[in-house]
BAFIFI-741667 format. One record per residue: residue in one letter; y, z, x of N, C-alpha, C in turn. Coordinates in steps of 0.02 Angstrom, whole numbers, padded with zeros to 5 digits. Example, Ala and Ser with C-alpha at 12.3 -4.5 7.8 and 13.67 -1.06 7.14 Angstrom:
BEGIN
{node "a"; {-00284; 00390; 00660}; {-00225; 00390; 00615}; {-00165; 00390; 00660}},
{node "s"; {-00112; 00354; 00642}; {-00053; 00357; 00684}; {00002; 00394; 00645}},
REM end
This chain:
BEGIN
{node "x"; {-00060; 00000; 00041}; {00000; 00000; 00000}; {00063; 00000; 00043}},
{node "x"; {00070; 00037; 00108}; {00107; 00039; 00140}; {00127; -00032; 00180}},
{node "x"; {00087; -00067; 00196}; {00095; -00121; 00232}; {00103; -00177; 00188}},
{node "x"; {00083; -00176; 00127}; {00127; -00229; 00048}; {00183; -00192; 00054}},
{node "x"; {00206; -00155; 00053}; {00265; -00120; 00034}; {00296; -00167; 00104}},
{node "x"; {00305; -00151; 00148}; {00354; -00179; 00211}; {00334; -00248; 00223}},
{node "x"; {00282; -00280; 00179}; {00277; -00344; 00184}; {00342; -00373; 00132}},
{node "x"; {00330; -00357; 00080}; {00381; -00357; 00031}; {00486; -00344; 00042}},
{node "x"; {00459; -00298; 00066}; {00538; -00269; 00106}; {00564; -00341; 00140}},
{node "x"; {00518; -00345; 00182}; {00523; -00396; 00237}; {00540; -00479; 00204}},
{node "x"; {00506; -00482; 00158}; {00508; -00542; 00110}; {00594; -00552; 00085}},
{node "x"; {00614; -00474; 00049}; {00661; -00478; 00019}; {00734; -00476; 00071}},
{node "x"; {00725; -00468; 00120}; {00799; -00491; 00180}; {00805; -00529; 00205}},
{node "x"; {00737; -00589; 00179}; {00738; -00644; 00201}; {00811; -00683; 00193}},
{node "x"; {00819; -00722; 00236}; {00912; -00770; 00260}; {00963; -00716; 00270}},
{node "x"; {00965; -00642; 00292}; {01002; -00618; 00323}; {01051; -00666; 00355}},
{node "x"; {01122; -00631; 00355}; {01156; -00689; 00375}; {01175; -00615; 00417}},
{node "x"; {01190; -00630; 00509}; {01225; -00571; 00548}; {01285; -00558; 00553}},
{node "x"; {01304; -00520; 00555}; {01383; -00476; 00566}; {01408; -00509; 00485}},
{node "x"; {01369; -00507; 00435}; {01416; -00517; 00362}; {01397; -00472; 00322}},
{node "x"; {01435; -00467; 00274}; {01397; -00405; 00217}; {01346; -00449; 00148}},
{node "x"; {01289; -00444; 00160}; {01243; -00473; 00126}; {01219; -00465; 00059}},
{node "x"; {01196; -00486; 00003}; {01181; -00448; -00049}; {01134; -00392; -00039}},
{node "x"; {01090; -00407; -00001}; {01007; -00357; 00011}; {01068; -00297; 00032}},
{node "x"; {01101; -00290; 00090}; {01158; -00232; 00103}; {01191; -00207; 00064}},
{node "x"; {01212; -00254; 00006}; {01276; -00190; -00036}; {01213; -00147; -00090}},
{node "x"; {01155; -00187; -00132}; {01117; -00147; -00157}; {01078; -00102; -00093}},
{node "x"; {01059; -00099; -00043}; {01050; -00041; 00001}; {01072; -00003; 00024}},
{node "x"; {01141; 00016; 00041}; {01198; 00053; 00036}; {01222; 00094; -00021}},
{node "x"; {01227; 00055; -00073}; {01238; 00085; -00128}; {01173; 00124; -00175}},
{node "x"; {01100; 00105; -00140}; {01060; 00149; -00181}; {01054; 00229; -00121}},
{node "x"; {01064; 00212; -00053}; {01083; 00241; -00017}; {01144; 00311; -00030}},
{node "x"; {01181; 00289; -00041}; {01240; 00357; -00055}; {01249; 00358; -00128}},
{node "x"; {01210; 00313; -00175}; {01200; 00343; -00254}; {01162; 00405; -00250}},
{node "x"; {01180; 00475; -00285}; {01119; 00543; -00281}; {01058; 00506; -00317}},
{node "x"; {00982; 00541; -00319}; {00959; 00526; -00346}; {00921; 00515; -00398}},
{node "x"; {00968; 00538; -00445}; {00974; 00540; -00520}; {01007; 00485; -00559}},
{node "x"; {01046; 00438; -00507}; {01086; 00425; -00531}; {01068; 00341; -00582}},
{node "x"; {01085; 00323; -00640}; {01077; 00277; -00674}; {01123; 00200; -00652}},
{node "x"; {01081; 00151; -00647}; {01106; 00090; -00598}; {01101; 00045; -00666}},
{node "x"; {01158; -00008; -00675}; {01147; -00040; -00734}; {01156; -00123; -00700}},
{node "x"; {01123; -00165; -00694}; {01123; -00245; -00670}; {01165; -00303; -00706}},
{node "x"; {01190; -00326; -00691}; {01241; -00390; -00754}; {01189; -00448; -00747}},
{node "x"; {01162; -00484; -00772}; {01140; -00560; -00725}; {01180; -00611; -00681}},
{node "x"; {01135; -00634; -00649}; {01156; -00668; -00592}; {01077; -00657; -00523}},
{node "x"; {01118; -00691; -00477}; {01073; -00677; -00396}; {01064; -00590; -00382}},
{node "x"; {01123; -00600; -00388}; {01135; -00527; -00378}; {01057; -00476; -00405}},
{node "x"; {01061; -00471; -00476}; {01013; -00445; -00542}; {00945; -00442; -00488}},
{node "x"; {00929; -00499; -00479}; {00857; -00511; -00437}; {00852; -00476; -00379}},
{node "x"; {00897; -00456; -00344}; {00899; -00441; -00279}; {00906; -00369; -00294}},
{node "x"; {00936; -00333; -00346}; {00939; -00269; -00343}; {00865; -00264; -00401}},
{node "x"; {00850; -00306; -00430}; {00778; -00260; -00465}; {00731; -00260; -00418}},
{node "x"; {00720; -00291; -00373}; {00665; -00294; -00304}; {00680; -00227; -00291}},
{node "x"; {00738; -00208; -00270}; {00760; -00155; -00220}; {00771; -00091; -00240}},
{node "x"; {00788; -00077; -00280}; {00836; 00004; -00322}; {00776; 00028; -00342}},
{node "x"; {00785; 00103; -00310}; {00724; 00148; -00302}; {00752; 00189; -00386}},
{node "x"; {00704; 00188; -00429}; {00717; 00224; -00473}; {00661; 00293; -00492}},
{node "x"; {00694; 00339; -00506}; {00636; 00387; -00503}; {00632; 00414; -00569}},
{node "x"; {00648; 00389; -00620}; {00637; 00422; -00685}; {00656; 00372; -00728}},
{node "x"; {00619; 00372; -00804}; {00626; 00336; -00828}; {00713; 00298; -00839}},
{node "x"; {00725; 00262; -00886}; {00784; 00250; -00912}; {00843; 00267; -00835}},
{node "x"; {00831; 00266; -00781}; {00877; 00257; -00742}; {00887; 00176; -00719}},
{node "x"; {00850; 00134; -00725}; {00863; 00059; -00731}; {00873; 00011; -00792}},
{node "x"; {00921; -00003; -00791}; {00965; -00055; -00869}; {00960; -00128; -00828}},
{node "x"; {00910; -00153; -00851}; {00929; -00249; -00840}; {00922; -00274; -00895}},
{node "x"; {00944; -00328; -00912}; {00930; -00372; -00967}; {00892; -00423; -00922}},
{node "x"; {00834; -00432; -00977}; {00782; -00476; -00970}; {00771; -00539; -01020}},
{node "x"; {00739; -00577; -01023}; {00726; -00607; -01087}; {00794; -00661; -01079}},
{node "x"; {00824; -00663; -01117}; {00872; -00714; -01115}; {00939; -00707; -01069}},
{node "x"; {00931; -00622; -01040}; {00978; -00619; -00991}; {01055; -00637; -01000}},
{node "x"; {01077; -00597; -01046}; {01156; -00610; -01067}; {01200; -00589; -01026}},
{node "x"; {01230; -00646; -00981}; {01276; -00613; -00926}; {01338; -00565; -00972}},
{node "x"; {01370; -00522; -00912}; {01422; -00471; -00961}; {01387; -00407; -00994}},
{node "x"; {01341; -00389; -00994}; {01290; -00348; -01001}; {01308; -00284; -00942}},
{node "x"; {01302; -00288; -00891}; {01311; -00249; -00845}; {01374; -00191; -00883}},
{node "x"; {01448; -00204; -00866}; {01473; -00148; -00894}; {01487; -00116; -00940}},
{node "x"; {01473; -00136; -01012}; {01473; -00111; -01051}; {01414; -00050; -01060}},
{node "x"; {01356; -00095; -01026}; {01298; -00061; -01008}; {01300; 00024; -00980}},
{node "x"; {01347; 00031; -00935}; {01356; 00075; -00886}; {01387; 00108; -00937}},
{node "x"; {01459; 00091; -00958}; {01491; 00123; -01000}; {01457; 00157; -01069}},
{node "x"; {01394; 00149; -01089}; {01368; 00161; -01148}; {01309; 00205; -01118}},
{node "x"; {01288; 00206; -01044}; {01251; 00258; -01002}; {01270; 00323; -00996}},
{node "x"; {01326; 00298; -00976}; {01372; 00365; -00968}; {01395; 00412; -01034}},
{node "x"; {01393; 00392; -01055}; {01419; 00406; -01144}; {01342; 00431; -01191}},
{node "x"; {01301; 00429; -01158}; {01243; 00419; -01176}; {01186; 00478; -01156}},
{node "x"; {01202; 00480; -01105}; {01180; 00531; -01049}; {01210; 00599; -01033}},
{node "x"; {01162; 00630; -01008}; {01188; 00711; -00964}; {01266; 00718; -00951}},
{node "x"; {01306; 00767; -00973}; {01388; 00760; -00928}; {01371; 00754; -00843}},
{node "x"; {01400; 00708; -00828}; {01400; 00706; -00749}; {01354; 00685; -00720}},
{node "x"; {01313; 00642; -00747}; {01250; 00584; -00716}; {01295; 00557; -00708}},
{node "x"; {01273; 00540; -00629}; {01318; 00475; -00601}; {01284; 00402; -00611}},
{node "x"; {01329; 00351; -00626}; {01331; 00279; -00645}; {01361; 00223; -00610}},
{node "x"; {01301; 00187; -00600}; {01345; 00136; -00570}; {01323; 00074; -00588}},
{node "x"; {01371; 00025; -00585}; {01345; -00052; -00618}; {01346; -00097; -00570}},
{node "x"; {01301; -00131; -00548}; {01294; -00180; -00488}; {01314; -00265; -00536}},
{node "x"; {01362; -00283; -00524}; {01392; -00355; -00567}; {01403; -00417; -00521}},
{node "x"; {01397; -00471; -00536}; {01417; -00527; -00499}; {01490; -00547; -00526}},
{node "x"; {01532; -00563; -00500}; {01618; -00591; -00494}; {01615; -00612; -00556}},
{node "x"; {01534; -00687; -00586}; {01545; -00722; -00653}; {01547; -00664; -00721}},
{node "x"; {01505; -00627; -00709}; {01481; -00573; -00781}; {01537; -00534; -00758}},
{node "x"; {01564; -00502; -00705}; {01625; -00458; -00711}; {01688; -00489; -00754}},
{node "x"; {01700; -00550; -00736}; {01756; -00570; -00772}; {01757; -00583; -00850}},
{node "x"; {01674; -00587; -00873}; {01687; -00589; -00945}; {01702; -00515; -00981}},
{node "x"; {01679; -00471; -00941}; {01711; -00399; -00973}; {01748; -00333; -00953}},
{node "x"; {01784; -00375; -00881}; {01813; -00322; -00862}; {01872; -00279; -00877}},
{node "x"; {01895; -00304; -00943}; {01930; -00267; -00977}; {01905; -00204; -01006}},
{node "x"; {01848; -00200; -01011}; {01779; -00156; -01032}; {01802; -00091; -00981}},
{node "x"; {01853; -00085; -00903}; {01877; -00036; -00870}; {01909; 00017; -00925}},
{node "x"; {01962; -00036; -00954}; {02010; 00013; -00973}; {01950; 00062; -01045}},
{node "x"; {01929; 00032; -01048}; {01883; 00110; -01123}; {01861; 00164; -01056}},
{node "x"; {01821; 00139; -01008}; {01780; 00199; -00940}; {01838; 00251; -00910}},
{node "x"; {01935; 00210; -00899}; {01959; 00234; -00889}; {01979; 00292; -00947}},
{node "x"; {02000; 00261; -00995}; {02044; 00295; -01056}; {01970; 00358; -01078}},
{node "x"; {01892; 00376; -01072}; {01865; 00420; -01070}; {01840; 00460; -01037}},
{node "x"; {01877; 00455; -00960}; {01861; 00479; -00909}; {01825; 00476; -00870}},
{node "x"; {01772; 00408; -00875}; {01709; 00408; -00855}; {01710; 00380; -00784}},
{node "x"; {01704; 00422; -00706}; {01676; 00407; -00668}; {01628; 00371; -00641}},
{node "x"; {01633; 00303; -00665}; {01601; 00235; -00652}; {01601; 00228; -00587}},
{node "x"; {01542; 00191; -00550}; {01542; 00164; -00462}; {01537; 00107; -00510}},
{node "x"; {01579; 00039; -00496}; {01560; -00027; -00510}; {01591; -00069; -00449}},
{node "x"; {01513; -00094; -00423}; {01494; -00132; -00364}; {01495; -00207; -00368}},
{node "x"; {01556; -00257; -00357}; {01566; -00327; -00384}; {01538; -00368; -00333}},
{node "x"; {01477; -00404; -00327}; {01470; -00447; -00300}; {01517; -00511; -00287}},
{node "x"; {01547; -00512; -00246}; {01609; -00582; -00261}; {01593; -00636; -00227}},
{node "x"; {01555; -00694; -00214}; {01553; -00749; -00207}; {01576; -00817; -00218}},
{node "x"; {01622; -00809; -00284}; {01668; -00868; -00287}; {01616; -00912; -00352}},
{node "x"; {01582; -00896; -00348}; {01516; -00937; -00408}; {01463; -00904; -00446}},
{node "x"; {01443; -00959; -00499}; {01399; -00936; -00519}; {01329; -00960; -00481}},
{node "x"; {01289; -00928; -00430}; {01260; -00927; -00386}; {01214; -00959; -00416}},
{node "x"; {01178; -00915; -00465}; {01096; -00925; -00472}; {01061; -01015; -00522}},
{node "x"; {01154; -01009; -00556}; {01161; -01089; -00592}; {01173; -01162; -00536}},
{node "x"; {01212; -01122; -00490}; {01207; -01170; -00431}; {01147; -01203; -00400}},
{node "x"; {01102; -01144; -00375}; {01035; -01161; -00349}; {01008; -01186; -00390}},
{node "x"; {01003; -01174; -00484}; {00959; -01223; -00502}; {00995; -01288; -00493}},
{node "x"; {01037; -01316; -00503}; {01083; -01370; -00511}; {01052; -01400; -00443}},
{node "x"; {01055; -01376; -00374}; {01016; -01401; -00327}; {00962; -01435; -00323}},
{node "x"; {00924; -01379; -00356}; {00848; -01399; -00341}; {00819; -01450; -00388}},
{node "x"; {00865; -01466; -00451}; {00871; -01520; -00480}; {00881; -01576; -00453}},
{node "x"; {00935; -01583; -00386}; {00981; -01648; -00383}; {01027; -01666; -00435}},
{node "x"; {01037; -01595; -00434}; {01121; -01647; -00478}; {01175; -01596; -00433}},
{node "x"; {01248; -01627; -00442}; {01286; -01628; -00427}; {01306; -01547; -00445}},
{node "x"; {01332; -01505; -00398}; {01380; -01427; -00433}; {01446; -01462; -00483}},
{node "x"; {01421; -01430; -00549}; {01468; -01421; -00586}; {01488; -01361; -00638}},
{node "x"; {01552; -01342; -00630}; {01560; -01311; -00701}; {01539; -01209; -00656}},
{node "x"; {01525; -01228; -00600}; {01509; -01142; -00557}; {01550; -01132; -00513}},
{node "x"; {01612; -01126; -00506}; {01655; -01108; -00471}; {01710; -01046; -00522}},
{node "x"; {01702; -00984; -00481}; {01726; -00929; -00496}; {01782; -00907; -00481}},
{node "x"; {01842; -00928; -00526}; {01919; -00921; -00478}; {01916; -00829; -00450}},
{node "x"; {01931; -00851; -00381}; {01956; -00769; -00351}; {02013; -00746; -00379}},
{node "x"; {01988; -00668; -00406}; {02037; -00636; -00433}; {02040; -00586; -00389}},
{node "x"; {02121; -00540; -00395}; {02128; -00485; -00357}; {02107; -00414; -00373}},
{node "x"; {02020; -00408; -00386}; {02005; -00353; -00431}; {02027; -00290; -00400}},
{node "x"; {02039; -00284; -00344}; {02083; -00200; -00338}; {02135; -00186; -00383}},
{node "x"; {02170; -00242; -00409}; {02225; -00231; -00399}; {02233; -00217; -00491}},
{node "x"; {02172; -00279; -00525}; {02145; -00287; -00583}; {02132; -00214; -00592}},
{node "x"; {02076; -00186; -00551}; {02066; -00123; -00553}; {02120; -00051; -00586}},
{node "x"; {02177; -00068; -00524}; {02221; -00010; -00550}; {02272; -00010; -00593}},
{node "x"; {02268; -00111; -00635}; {02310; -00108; -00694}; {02269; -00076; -00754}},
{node "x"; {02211; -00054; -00710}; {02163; -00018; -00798}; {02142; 00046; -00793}},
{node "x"; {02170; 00063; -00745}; {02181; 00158; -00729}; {02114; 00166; -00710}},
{node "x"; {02083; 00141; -00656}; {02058; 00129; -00605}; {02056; 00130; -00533}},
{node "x"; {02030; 00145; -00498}; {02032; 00136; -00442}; {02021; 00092; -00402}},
{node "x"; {02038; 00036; -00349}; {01985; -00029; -00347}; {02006; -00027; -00254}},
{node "x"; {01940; -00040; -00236}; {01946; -00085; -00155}; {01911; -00139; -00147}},
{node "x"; {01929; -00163; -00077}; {01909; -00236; -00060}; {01874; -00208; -00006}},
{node "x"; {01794; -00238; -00016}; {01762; -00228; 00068}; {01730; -00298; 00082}},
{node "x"; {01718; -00298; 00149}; {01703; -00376; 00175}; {01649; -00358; 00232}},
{node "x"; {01641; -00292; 00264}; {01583; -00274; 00319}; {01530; -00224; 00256}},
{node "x"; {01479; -00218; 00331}; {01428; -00163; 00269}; {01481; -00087; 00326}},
{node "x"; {01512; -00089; 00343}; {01551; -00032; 00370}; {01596; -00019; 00323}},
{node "x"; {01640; -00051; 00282}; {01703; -00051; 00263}; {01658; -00017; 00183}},
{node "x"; {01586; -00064; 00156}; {01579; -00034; 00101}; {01534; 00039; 00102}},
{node "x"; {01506; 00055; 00150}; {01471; 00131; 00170}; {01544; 00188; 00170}},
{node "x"; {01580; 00153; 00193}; {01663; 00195; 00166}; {01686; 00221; 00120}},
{node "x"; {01685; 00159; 00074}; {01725; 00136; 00013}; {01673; 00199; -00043}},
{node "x"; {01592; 00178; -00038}; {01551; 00242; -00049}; {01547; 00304; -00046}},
{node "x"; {01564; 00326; 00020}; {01555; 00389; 00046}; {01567; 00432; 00008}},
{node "x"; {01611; 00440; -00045}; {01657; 00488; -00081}; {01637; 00487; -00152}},
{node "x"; {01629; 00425; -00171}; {01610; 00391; -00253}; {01566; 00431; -00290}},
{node "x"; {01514; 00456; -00268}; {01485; 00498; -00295}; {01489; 00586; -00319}},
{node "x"; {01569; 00609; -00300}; {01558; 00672; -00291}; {01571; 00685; -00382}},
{node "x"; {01541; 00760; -00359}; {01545; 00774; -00453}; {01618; 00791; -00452}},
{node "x"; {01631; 00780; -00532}; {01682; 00761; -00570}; {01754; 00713; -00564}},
{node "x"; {01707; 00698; -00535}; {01747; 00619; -00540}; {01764; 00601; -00586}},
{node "x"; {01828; 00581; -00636}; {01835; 00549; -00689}; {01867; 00494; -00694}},
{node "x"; {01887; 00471; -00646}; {01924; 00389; -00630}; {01863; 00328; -00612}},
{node "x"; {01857; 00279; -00643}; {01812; 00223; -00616}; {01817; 00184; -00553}},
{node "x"; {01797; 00193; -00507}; {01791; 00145; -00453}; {01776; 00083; -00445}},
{node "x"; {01792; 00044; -00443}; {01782; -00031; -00431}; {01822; -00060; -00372}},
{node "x"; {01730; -00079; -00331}; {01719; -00112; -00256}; {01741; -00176; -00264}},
{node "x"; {01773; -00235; -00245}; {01743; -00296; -00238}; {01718; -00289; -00175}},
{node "x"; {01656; -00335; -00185}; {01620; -00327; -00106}; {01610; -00405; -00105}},
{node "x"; {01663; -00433; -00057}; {01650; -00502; -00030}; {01601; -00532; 00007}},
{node "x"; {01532; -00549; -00021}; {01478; -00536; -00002}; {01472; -00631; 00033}},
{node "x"; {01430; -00639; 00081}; {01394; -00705; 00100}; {01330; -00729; 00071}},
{node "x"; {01332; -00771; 00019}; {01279; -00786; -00023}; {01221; -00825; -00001}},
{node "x"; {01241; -00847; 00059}; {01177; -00893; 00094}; {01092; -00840; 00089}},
{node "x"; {01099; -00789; 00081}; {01013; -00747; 00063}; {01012; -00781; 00006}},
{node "x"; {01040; -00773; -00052}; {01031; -00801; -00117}; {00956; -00877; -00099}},
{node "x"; {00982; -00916; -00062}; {00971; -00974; -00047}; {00878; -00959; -00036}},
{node "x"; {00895; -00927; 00004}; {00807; -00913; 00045}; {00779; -00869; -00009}},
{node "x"; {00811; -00837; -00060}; {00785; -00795; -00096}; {00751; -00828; -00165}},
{node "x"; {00778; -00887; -00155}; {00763; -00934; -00220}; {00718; -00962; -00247}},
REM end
């Protein structure tokens, strides 16, 4: 079991890209300095796949993905209805791609306006990744997946929020370090400018 297990591991960091901050890194980091109680909610996308491989969950109902038809935008409302849902002071966090963040990130201002100490972890790549690769492996042309960059810090603190920008796996083990302490009542929101080339090998 041990040696499937690190075969698997090994499988899943496959196209590491060096000195960048990778997807396999921000979900390992972040299940890393999440306590371990804490409830992780997925949006769809590349992203989704890469953190259900990976996020150690130890009790039931601490993992939220949508399956089945996979309705991007799912992710924070998700979190927000965890939290609201759950123990006072289970910590929450929503792992989202840039496309599903932008359909509900107005969804901040309710987490802010109830106090809820949200970690929300933005995959930012500029696209919709996982529609791209199929579009590839088709032969047809990219269309219609390009993700205008927005300034979500900044999005962040017009919704009584907190928001940073990280671009190393140093800058986001930082941006972490703190996110979790109890009573937290302000939402955090990372963009983490991630290099999507794993996506590729992961496909």
């Amino acid at each position: 079991m041990t040696a499937h297990r690190a075969r698997l591991r090994a499988a899943w960091q496959a196209g590491r890209a060096g000195g960048r901050l990778n997807p396999s890194d921000v979900v390992t980091i972040a299940r890393d300095a999440a306590p371990p109680d804490t409830i992780m909610t997925a949006d769809v996308g590349s992203h989704k796949i890469m953190a259900g491989q990976a996020w150690t969950t130890r009790a039931p109902r601490e993992t939220l993905i949508t399956n089945g038809l996979s309705a991007m935008g799912f992710g924070l409302p998700a979190a927000v209805g965890a939290a609201l849902s759950s123990a006072p002071g289970t910590p929450v966090v929503s792992l989202i791609g840039d496309g599903g963040f932008a359909m509900t990130a107005s969804e901040l201002a309710v987490a802010s306006r109830l106090g809820l100490g949200l970690v929300v972890v933005v995959f930012c790549d500029g696209s919709l990744n996982r529609i791209e690769l199929h579009q590839d492996s088709e032969g047809y042309p990219r269309a219609a997946t390009a993700v205008d960059r927005t300034d979500i810090p900044l999005l962040a603190e017009s919704l009584g929020c907190d928001g940073v920008r990280v671009e190393s796996v140093s800058s986001l083990e930082k941006a972490l370090s703190g996110a979790f302490a109890p009573g937290r009542t302000r939402p955090l929101v990372i963009e983490a400018r991630i290099d999507s080339a794993q996506y590729s090998a992961q496909f």
